[in-house]
C-alpha positions in Angstrom: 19.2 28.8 -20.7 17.5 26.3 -18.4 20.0 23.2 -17.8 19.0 20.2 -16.7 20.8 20.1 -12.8 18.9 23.8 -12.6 15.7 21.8 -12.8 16.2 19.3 -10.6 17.5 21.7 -8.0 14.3 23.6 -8.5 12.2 20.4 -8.5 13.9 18.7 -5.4 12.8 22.2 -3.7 8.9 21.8 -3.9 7.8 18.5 -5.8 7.1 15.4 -3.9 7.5 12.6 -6.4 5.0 9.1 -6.5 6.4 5.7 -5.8 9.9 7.4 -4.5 11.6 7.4 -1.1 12.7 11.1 -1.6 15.9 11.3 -0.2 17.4 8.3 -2.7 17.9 11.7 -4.7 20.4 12.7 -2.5 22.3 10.2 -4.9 20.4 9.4 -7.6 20.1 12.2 -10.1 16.8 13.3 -11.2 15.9 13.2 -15.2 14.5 16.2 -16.5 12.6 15.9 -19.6 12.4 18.4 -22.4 10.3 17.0 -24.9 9.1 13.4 -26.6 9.3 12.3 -29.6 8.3 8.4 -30.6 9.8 6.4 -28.4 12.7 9.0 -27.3 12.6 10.8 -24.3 15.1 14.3 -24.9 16.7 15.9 -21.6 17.7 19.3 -21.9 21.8 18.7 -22.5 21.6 16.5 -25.8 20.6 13.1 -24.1 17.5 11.1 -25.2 16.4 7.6 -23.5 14.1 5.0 -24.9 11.0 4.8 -23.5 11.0 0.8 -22.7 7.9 1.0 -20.4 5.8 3.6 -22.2 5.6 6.4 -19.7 4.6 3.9 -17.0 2.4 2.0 -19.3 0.5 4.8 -20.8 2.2 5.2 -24.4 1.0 3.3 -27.3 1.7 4.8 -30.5 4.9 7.8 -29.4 5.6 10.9 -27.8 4.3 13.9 -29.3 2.6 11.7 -32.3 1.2 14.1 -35.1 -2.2 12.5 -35.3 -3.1 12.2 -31.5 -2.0 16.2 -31.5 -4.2 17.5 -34.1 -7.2 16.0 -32.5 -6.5 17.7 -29.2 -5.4 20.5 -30.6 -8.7 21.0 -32.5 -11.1 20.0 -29.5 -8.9 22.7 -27.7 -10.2 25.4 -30.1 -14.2 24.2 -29.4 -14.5 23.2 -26.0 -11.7 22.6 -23.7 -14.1 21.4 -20.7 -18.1 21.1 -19.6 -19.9 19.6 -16.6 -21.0 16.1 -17.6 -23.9 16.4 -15.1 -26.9 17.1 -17.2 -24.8 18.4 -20.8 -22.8 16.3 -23.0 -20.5 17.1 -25.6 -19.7 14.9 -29.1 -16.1 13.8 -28.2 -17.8 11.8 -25.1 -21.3 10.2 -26.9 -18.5 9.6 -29.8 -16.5 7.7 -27.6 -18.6 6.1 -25.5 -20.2 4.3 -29.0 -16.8 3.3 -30.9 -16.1 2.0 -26.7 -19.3 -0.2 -26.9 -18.7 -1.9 -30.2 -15.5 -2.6 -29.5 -15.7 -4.1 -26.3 -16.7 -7.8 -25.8 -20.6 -8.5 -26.1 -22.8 -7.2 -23.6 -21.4 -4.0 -22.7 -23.0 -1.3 -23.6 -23.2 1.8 -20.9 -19.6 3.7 -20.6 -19.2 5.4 -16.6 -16.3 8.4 -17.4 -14.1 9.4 -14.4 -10.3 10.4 -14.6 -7.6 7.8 -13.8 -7.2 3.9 -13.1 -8.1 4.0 -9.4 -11.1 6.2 -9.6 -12.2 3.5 -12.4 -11.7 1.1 -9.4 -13.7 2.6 -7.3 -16.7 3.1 -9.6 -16.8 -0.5 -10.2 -16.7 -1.5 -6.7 -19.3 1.0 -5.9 -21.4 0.0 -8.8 -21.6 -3.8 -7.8 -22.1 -3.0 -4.5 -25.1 -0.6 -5.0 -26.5 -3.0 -8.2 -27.0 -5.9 -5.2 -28.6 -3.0 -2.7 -31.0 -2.1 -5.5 -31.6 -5.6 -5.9 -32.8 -6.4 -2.6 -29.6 -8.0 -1.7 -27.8 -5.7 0.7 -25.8 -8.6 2.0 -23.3 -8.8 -0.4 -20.7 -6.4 0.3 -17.4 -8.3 0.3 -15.3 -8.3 -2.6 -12.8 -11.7 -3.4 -9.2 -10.8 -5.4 -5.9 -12.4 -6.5 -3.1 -12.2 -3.9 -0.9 -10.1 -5.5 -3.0 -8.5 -7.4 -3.5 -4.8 -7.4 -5.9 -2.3 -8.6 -4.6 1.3 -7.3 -3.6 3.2 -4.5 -7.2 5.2 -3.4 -8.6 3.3 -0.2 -11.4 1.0 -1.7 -8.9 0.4 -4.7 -5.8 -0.4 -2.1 -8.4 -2.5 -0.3 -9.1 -5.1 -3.3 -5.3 -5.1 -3.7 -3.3 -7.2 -2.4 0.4 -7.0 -3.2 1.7 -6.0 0.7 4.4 -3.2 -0.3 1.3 -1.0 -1.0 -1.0 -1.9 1.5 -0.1 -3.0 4.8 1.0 0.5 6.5 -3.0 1.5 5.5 -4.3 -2.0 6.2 -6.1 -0.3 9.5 -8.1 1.9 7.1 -9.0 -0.4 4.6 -12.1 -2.6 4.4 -12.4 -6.4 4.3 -12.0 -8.5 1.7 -11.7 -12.2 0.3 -8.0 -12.9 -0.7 -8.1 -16.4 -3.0 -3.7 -17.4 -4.4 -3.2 -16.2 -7.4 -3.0 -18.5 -10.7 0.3 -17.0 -11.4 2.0 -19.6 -13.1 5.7 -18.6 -11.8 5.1 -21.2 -8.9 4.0 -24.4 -11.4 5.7 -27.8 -10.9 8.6 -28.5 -13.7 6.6 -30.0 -16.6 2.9 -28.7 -15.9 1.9 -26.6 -18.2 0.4 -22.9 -17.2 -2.9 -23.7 -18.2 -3.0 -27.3 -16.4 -1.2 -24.7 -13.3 -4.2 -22.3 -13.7 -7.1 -24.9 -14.3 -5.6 -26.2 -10.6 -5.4 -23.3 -9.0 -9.0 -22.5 -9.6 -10.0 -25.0 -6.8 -9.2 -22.2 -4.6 -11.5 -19.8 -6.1 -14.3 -22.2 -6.2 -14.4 -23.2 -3.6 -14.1 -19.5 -1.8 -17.4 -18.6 -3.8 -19.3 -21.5 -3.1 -18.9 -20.7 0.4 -19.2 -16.7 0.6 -21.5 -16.1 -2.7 -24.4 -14.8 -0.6 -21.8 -12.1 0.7 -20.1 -11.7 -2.0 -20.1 -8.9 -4.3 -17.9 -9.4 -7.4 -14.8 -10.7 -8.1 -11.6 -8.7 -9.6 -9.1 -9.5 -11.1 -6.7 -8.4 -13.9 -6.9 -10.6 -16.5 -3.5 -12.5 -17.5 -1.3 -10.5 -16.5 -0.7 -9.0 -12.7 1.4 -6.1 -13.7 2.5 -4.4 -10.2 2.8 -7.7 -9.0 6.0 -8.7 -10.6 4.3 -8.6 -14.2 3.7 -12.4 -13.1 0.7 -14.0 -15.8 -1.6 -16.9 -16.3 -3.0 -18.5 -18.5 -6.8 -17.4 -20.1 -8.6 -20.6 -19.0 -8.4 -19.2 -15.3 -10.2 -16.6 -16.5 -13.5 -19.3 -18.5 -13.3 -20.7 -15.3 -14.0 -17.8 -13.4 -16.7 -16.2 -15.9 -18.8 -19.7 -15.2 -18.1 -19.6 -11.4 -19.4 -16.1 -11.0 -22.7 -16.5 -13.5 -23.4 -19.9 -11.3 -23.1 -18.2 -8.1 -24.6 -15.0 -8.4 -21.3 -12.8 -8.2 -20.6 -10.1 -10.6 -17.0 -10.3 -12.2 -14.9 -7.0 -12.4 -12.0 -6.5 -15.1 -9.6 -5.0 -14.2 -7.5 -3.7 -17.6 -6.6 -0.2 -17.0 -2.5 -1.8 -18.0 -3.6 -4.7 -19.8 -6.3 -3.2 -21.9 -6.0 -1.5 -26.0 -3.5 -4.5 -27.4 -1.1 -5.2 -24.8 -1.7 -8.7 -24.2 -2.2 -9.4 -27.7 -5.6 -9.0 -28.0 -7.5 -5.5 -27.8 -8.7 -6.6 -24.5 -7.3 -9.3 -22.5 -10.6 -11.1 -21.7 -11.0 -11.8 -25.3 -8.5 -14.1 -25.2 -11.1 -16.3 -23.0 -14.1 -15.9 -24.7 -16.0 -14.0 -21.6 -16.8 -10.7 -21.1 -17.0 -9.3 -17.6 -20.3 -7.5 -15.9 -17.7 -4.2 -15.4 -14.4 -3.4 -17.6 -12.1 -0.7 -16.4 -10.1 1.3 -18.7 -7.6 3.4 -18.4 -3.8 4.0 -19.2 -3.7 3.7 -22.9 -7.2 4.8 -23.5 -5.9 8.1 -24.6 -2.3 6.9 -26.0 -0.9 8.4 -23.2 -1.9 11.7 -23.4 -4.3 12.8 -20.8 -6.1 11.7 -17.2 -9.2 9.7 -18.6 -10.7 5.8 -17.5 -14.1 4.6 -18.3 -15.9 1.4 -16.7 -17.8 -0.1 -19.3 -21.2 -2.7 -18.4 -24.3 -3.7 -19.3 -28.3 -3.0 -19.1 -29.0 -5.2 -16.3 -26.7 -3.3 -14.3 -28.0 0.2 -15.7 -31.7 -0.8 -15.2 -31.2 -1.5 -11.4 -30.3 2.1 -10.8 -32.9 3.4 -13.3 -36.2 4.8 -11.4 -37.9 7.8 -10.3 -36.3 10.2 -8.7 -37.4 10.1 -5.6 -36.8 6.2 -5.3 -32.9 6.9 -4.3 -31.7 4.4 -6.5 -29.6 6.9 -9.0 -25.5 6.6 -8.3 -24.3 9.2 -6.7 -20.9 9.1 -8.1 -19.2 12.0 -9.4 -15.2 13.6 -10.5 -15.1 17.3 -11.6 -13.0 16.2 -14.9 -15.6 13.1 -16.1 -15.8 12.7 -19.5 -13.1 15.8 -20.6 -13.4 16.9 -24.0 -10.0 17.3 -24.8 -9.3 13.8 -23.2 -12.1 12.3 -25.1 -10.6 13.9 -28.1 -7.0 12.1 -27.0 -9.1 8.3 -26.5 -10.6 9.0 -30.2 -7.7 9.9 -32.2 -6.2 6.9 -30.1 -9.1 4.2 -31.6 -8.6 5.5 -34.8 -5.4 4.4 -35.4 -6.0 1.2 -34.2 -8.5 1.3 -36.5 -6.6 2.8 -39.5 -3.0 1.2 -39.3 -4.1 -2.6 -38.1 -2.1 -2.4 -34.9 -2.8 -5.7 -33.1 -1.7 -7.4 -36.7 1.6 -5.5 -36.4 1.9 -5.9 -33.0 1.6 -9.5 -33.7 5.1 -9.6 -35.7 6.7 -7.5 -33.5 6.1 -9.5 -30.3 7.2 -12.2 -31.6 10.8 -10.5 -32.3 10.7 -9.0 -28.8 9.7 -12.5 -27.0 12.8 -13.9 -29.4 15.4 -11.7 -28.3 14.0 -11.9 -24.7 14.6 -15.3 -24.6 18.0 -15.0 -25.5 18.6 -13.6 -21.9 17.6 -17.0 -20.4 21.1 -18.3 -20.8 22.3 -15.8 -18.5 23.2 -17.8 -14.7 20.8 -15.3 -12.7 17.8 -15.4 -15.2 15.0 -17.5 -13.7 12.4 -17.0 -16.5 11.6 -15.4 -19.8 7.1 -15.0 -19.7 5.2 -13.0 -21.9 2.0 -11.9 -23.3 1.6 -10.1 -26.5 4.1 -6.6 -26.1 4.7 -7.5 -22.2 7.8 -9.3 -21.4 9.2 -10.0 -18.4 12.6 -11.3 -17.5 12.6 -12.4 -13.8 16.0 -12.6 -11.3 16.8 -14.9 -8.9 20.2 -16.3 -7.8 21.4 -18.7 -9.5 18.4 -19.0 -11.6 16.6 -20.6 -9.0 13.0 -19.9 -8.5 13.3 -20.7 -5.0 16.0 -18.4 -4.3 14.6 -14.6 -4.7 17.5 -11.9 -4.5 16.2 -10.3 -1.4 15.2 -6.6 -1.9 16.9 -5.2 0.2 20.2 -5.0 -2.5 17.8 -3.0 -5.2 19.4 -5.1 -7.8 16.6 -3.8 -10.5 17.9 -0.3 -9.5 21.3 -1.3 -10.7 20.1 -2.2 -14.1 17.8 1.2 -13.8 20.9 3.3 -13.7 22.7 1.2 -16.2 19.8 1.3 -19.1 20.0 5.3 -17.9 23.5 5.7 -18.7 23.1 4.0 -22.3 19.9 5.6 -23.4 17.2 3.9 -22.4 14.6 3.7 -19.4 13.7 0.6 -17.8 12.6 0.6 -14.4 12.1 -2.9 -13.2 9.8 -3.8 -10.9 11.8 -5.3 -7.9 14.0 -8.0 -9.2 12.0 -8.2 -12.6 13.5 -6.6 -15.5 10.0 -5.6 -17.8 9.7 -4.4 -21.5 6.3 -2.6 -22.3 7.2 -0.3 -24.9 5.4 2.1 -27.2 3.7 0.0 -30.2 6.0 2.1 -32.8 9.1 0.9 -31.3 11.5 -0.3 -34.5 12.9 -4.2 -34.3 16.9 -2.5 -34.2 15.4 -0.4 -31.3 14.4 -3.5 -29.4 17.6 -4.9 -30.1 18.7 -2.2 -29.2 17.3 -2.4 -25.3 17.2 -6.2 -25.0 21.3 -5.7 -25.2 20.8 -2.8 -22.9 18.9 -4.9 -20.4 21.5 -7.9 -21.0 24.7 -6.0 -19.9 22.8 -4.5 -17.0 21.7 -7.7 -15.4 25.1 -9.2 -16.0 26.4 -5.8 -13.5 23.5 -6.0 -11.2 23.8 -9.9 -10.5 28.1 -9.8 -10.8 28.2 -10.5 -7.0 
């Protein structure tokens, strides 16, 4: 009978794990995982944990959920994979129409690759090329957020800009425009995070009025900078940034591969601003979790430029070996369906609100700096004494601490740093948030204690 310690022994032996300094496992035990089931997670010796971040921010509606099952099971008795290089296939024209009338106004063509990153660089490569075709082979920069991020492939690294990721490659990477961030964890006492991000747009103005005829796009991931501390802003930053970029000739990239299908509150984030962008990149939850699939979504004036003969070189020449998989489209469709069906942001609604409530309940603890959300993000940032000012330095791994805690009493939460985050799957119970807000409570009373 396979035990979980035989697992791990066999694991530690050949797998090289992401975002891990392999030998903390030396120490820290590796969790094998048997099977899923809502928004449990079963080992193979009788434990389960609570999946408070959604599988790194994949899983919206449960592990192993019946409906999202049947529909790949299905597409895996019809057509399990096909070139998308001159053939098509239903689950892909299918999804790339219910994709278009969702989205806000104005997209309309749906680019299929495999994960967030390769999203990224479609869309970078897209602007770029759009401008070329367009007689304007001057603009090739790119402007972002400090600390932002948008992935871990080079051009994707590049227009990132949160330093943990970036600076050993920083040799290999190519220029960009870095503009501070509107994140509203550094406002004055009193100012409000709109007033905080209608000032800190001076910044970004002022950056475009000087660089526009270099300038490619701007990207950014609208409210919510999730690698970067899952520090937000408020949605006129991004009204502001909409006009800037149609007044200066600059395309405006999206970036909601972890913000995108509800998680803010709205199905897409940008919604929330009344703009839609000339490229959206999704990813993540686009098939509930389930399988490798992203998609950048834009418009006809972008799709004309690179529409000519053939022997005009203006096609893109852009290809992955998996776009547009059938049985991943299949995931993405079942996944819009019960959006569709079950009237998930209106649920979603009621039950953020109970998870911001109890969240907030941890602001009276001393080392609690803030309580933030958006929609079914919350984020509970540390700092000594409370103080804004005064960052636990990294070095102690104090978000480990309540890592291993939440692990020993059923759940998993990984914070981010010294942020403790909740992102869990949209099925999650009110007792079961309860349930990990007094998880996360007693393990940032032990991981602040000295």
């Amino acid at each position: 009978m396979l035990t979980a310690s035989d697992l791990a022994r066999r694991d530690l032996r050949v797998v090289w794990h992401p975002c891990t300094q392999m030998k903390d496992h030396e120490w820290l035990p590796m969790v094998p995982i048997a099977r899923g089931e809502g928004v449990w997670l079963h080992d193979y010796e009788g434990r389960r944990y609570l999946d408070a971040i959604s599988s790194w921010w994949v899983n919206l509606f449960g592990h192993a959920n019946p409906r999202i099952n049947a529909a790949v099971t299905a597409q895996l008795g019809r057509l399990e994979h096909v070139i998308m290089a001159g053939f098509t296939h239903e689950p892909a024209v299918e999804l790339a129409e219910r994709l278009t009338a969702i989205a806000p106004p104005g997209l309309t063509r749906c680019f299929f690759a495999d994960n967030g990153s390769s999203a990224i660089e479609v869309a970078l490569k897209m602007s770029f090329h759009y401008w070329r075709n367009s007689g304007r082979g001057a603009k090739r920069r790119f402007v972002t957020l400090t600390n932002s991020y948008h992935g871990e492939t080079l051009g994707a690294l590049a227009v990132g800009h949160v330093e943990l990721y970036r600076e050993i490659y920083h040799p290999l990477l190519m220029d960009v425009i870095a503009v501070p961030s509107p994140d509203c964890y550094g406002r004055e006492p009193g100012e409000s995070e709109a007033d905080y991000s209608r000032r800190m747009f001076a910044p970004m103005e002022e950056t475009l009025a000087r660089h526009a005829d270099e300038v490619c796009a701007v990207i950014v991931e609208p409210l919510v900078q999730c690698a970067g501390n899952m520090r937000m802003y408020d949605p006129v930053y991004l009204a502001l940034l909409r006009e800037a970029c149609d007044r200066h000739g600059v395309h405006l990239i999206a970036d909601e591969i972890a913000v995108g299908f509800g998680r803010t509150g709205t199905m897409f984030a940008c919604e929330q601003a009344y703009v839609a962008p000339d490229f959206l990149c999704l990813s993540k939850g686009l098939t509930g979790g389930y399988l490798p699939l992203s998609v950048v979504l834009t418009g006809e004036r972008v799709y004309e430029a690179f529409y000519d003969e053939y022997a005009n070189l203006r096609a893109f020449l852009h290809s992955h070996s998996y776009t547009g998989n059938p049985l991943a489209c299949a995931a993405a469709l079942a996944t819009l369906r019960i959006f569709a069906e079950d009237d998930v942001l209106e649920r979603n609604r009621s039950l953020a609100a109970h998870l911001g409530g109890r969240c907030r309940e941890l602001e009276d603890l001393p080392h609690v700096a803030e309580v933030r959300q958006r929609g079914m993000i919350v984020a509970v940032e540390l700092a000594r004494d409370g103080n804004r000012l005064a960052p636990f330095p990294w070095q102690e791994r104090r978000g480990l601490r309540v890592y291993r805690h939440a692990l020993a009493n059923e759940a998993l939460l990984r914070p981010i740093g010294n942020v403790v985050y909740f992102m869990p799957p949209y099925v999650i119970e009110p007792d079961q948030v309860d349930r990990l807000v007094a998880t996360a409570r007693a393990g940032i009373e032990i991981a602040t204690c000295d």
